[in-house]
N, CA and C atoms as an extended XYZ file, in Angstrom:
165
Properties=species:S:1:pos:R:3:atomname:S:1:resname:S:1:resid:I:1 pbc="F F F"
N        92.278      117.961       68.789 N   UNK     1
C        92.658      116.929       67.854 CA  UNK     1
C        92.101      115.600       68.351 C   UNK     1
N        91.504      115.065       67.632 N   UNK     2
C        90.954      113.713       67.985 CA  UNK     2
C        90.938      112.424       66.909 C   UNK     2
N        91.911      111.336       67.994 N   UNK     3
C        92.325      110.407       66.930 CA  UNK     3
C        91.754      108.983       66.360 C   UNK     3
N        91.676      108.892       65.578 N   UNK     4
C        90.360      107.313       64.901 CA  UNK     4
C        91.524      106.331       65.968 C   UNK     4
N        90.412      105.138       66.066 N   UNK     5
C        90.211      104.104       66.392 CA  UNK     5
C        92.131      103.356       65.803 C   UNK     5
N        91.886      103.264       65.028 N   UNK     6
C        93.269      103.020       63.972 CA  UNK     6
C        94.498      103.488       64.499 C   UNK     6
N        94.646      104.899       64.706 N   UNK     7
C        96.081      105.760       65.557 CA  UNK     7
C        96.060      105.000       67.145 C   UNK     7
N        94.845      105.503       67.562 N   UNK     8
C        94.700      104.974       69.217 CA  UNK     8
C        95.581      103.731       69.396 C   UNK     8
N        95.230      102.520       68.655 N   UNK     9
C        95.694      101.188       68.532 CA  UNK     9
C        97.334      101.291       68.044 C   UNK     9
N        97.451      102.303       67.565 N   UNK    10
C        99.409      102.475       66.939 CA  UNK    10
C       100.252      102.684       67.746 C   UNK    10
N        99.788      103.898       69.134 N   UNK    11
C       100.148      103.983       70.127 CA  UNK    11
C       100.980      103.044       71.243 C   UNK    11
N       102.494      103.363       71.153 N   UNK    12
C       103.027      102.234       72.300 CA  UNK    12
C       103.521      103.046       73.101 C   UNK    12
N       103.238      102.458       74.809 N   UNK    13
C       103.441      103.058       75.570 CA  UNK    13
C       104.937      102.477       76.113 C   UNK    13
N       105.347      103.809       76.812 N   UNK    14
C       107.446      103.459       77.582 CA  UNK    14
C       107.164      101.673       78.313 C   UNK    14
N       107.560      100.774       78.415 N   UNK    15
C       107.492      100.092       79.414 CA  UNK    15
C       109.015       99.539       80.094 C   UNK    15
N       110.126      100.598       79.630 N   UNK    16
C       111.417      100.365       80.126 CA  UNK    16
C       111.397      100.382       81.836 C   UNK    16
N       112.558      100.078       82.138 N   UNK    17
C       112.713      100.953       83.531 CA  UNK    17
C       112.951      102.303       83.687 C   UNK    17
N       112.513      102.898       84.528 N   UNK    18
C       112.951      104.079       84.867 CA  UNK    18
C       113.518      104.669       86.454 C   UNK    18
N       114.226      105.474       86.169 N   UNK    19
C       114.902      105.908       87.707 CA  UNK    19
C       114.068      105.760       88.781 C   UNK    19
N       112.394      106.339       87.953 N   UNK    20
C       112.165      106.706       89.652 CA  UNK    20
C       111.316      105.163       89.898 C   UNK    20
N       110.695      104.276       89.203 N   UNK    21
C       110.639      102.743       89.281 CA  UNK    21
C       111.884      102.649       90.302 C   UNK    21
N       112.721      102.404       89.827 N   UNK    22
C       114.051      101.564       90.735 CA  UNK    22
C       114.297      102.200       91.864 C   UNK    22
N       113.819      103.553       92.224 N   UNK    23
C       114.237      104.309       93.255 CA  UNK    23
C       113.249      103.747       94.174 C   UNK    23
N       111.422      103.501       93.561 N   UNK    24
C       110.416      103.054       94.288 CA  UNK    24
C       110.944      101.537       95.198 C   UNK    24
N       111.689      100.554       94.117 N   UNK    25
C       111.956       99.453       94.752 CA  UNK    25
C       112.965       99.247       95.610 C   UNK    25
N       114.021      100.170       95.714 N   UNK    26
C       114.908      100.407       96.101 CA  UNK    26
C       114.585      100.250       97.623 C   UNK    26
N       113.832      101.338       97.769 N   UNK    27
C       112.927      101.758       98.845 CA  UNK    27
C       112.355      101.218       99.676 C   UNK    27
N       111.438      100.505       98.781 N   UNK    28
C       110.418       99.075       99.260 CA  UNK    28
C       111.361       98.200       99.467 C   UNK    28
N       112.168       97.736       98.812 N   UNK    29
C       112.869       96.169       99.715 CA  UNK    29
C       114.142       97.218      101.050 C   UNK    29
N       114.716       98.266      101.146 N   UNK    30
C       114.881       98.501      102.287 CA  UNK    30
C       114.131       98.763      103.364 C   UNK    30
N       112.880       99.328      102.969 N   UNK    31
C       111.653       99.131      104.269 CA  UNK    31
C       111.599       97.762      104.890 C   UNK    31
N       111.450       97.237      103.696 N   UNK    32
C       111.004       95.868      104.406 CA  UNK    32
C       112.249       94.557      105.012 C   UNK    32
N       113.703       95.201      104.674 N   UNK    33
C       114.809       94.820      105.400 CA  UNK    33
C       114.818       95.191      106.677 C   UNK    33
N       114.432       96.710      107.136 N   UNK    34
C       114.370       97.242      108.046 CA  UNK    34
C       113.135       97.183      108.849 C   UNK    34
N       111.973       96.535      108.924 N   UNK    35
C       111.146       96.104      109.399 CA  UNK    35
C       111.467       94.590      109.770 C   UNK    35
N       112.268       93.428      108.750 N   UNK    36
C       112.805       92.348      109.255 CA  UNK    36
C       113.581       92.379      110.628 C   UNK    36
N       114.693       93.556      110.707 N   UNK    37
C       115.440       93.788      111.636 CA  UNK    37
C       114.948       94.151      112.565 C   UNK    37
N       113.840       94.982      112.369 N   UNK    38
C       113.364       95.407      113.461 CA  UNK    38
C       112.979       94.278      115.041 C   UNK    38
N       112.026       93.463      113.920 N   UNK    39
C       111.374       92.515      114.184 CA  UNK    39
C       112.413       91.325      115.206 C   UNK    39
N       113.502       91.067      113.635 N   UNK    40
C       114.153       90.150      114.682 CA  UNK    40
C       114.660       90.311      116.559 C   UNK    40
N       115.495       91.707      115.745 N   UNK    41
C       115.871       92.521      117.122 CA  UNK    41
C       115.172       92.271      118.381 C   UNK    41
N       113.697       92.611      118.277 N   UNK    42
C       112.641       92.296      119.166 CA  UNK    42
C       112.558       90.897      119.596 C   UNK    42
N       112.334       89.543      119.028 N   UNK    43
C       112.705       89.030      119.199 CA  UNK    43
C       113.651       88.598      120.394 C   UNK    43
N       114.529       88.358      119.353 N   UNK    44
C       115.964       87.805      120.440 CA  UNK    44
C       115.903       88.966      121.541 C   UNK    44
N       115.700       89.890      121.740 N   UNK    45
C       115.623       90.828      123.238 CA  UNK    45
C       114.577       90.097      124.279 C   UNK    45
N       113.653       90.015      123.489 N   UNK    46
C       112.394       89.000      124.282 CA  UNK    46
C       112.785       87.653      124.871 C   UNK    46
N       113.246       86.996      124.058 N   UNK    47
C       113.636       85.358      124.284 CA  UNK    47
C       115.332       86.038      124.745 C   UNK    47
N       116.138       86.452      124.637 N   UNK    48
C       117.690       86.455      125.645 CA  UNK    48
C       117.314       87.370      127.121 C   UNK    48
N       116.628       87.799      127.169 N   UNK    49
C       116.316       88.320      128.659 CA  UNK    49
C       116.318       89.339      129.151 C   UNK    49
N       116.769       90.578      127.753 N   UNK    50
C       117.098       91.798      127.351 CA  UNK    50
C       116.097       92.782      127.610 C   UNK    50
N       114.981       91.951      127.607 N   UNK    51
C       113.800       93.061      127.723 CA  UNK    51
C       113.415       94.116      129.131 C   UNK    51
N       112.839       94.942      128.445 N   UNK    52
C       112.896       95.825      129.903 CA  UNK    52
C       111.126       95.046      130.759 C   UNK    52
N       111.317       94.494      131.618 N   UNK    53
C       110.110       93.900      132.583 CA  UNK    53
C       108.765       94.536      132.145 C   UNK    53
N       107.854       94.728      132.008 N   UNK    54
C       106.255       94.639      132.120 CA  UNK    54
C       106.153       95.109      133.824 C   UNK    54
N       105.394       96.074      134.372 N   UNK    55
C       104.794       96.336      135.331 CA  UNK    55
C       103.243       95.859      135.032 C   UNK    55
């Protein structure tokens, strides 16, 4: 089946949200909470004196 120029253009595509969208972001801003923490963690261990020495 092949559709004219005319149908093609009638065509609307979903642009709601969907579960697995929100599950993606969900995701992504806890990665990147948990990479903040990480980070800080490191940090303050470095600068409070916490760190384990360098040979």
């Amino acid at each position: 089946m092949i559709l004219s120029t005319k149908e093609l253009k009638s065509i609307k595509a979903g642009a709601g949200l969907s579960a697995t969208l929100i599950n993606a972001l969900v995701k992504g801003f806890t990665s990147f909470m948990d990479v903040g923490r990480y980070l800080g963690s490191s940090i303050r261990r470095l600068f409070g004196g916490s760190a384990c020495p360098l040979k």
